[in-house]
Every structure is written in C-alpha cells, then in structure tokens.
C-alpha positions as CSV (number, residue, x, y, z in Angstrom):
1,X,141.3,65.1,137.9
2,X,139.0,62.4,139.5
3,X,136.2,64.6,138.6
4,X,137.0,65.5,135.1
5,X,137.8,61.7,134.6
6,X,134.4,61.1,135.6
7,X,132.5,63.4,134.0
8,X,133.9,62.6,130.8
9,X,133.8,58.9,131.1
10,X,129.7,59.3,131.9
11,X,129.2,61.6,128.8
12,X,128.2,65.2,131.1
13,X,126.6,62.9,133.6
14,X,124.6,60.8,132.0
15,X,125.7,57.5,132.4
16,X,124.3,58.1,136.0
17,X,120.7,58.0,134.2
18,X,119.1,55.0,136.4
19,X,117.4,53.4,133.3
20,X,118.8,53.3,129.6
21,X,122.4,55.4,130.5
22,X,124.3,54.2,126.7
23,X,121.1,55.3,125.4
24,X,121.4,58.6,127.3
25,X,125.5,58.6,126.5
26,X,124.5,57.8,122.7
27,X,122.2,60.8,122.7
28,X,125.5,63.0,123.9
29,X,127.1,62.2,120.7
30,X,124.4,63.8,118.3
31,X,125.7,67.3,118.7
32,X,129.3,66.0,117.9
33,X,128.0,64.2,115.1
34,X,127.2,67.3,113.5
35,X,130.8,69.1,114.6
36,X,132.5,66.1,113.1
37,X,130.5,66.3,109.9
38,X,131.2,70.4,109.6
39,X,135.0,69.7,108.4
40,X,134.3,66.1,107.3
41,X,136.1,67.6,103.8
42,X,139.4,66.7,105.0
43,X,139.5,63.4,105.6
44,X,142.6,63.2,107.3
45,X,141.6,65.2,109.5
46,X,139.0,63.9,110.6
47,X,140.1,60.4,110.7
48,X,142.7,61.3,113.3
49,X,140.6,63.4,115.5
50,X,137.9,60.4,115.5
51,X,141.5,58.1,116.2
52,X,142.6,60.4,118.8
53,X,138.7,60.6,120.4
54,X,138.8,56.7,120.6
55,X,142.7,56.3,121.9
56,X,141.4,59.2,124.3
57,X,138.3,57.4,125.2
58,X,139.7,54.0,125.8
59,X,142.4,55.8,128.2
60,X,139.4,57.9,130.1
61,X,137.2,54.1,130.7
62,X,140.4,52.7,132.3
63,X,140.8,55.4,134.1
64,X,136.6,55.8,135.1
65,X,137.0,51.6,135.7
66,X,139.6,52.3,138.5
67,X,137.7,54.8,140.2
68,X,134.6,53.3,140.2
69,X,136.1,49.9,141.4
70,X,133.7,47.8,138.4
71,X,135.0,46.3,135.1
72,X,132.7,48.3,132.0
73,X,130.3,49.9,134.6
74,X,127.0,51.7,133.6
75,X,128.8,54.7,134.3
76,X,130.7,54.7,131.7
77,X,129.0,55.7,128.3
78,X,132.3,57.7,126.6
79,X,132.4,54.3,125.0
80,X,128.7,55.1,123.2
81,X,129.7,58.4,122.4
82,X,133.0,57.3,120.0
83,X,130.7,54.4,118.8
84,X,127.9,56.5,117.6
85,X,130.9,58.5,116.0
86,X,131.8,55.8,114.5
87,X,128.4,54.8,113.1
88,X,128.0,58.0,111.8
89,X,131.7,58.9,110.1
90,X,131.0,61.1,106.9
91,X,127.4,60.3,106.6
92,X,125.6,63.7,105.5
93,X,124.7,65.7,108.9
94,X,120.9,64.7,108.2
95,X,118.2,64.4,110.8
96,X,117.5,61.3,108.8
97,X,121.3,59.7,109.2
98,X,121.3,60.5,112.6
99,X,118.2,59.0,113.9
100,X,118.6,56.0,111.5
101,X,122.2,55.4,112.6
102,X,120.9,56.1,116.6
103,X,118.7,53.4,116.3
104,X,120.5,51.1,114.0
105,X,124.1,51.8,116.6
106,X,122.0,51.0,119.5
107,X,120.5,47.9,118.2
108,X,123.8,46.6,117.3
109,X,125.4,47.9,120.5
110,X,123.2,45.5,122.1
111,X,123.6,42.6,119.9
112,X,127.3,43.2,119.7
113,X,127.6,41.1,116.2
114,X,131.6,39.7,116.2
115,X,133.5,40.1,117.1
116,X,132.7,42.9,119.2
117,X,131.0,40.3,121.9
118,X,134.6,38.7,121.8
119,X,136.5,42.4,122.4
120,X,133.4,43.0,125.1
121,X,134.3,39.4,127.1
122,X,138.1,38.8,126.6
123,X,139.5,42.3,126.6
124,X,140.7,43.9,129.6
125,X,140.5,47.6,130.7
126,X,139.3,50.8,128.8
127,X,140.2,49.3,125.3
128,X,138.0,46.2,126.5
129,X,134.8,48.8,127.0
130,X,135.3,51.1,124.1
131,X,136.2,48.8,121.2
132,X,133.6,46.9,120.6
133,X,131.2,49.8,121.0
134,X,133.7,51.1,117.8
135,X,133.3,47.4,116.4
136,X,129.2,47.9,116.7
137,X,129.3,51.5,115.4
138,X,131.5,50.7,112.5
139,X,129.2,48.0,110.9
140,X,126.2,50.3,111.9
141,X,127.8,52.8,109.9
142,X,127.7,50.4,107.0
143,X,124.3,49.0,107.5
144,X,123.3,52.7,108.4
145,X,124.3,53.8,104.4
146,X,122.6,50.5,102.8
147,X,119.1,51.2,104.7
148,X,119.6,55.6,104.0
149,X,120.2,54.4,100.4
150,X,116.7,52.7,100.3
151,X,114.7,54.8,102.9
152,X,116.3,58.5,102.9
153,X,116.5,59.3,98.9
C-alpha cells in the first residue's frame, strides 16, 4: 500500500525528478486532460469524477505526507495533476488549450494568487497541498479561455 501511495502521490515517479518535479507532475496530467475531455458531454459526470479525483488526491498527499515524514514535499505532485485538471475542465482537447493552460497553470501555481497562498500556509494535511493547486488551476482555467479567445481562434 506504501508503494502504491507513493507512486500515486509522485504522479508515476516523477515528483522524484531532482529539478522542476510539479512541472514534471503537471506534464502527467496532459494525457488525462484529453480522457477527461472524451466524455466532457455529460457534465455531471465529469464534474464528479474531477470531485472524486481531488477528494482522492487530497486523501493520497496526507497519506504520501506521513510517509515521507515532510509537510507538502517535492514528492508529491498528485496535487499538479488535479490542478492542471482543473485548469483545463471542458476546454476543447486542443494542443493549443493544453499548452496555453500548462503554462498559464504553472505560472499561477507559482504565484499562488488568493487565496490559494492562504490554503498553501494555513491549511493542514493533504487538503492543505492539493487545494490551492485546485484554487490556481481554477482561475487558470478562466484566464486560460480569455487569452484562447484572443490567441487560438
């Protein structure tokens, strides 16, 4: 179970990357940006698999935080992964979408724009790691359609 925890919680390893791993975690996402969008029809469904993925997500970086013994470690990029979801939720499966939303995800990821800095500081455990990534990919989804609207048609 330890194992599985991990390997989840790194994103298939690569939040072991020595330079750049949510880069490396963010890049996991792409191919299930492109599952999500493939039955992003029915809303509802996709709304509570991407709600289940972050519940899921949260409980897997608590878990990951225990077992490496370090509060949001570089380890853990399953946190990147739900955000980029986030930053992409029904976009058009595009290569233009998904390299405008990687880069726009990962800028805000860093900048963490509230109050995802206040979620990154204050909150404890595996919600404190993933939510603010989902904070940072939802407004990235947002600024994501106003640039696509300008730059991609």
């Amino acid at each position: 179970m330890h194992r599985l925890t991990l390997l989840l919680a790194s994103g298939l390893y690569t939040g072991y990357m020595p330079v750049a791993s949510g880069t490396w975690g963010t890049l996991v996402a792409i191919p299930l940006f492109w599952l999500f969008a493939a039955w992003q029809e029915a809303v509802l469904l996709t709304l509570v698999t991407w709600v289940a993925a972050v519940a899921g997500a949260c409980w897997i970086a608590g878990r990951a935080e225990t077992l490496l013994g370090e509060h949001d470690s570089g380890v853990i990029v399953i946190d990147e992964i739900v955000g980029y979801l986030a930053a992409t939720l029904f976009l058009p499966p595009t290569w233009g979408h998904t390299i405008l939303a990687f880069f726009v995800f990962r800028a805000l990821d860093v900048l963490k724009p509230f109050p995802a800095g206040w979620i990154d500081r204050r909150m404890p455990g595996g919600s404190g790691v993933v939510l603010d990534d989902v904070v940072s990919g939802l407004y990235s989804n947002v600024v994501t359609r106003l640039l696509a609207a300008w730059f991609l048609t």
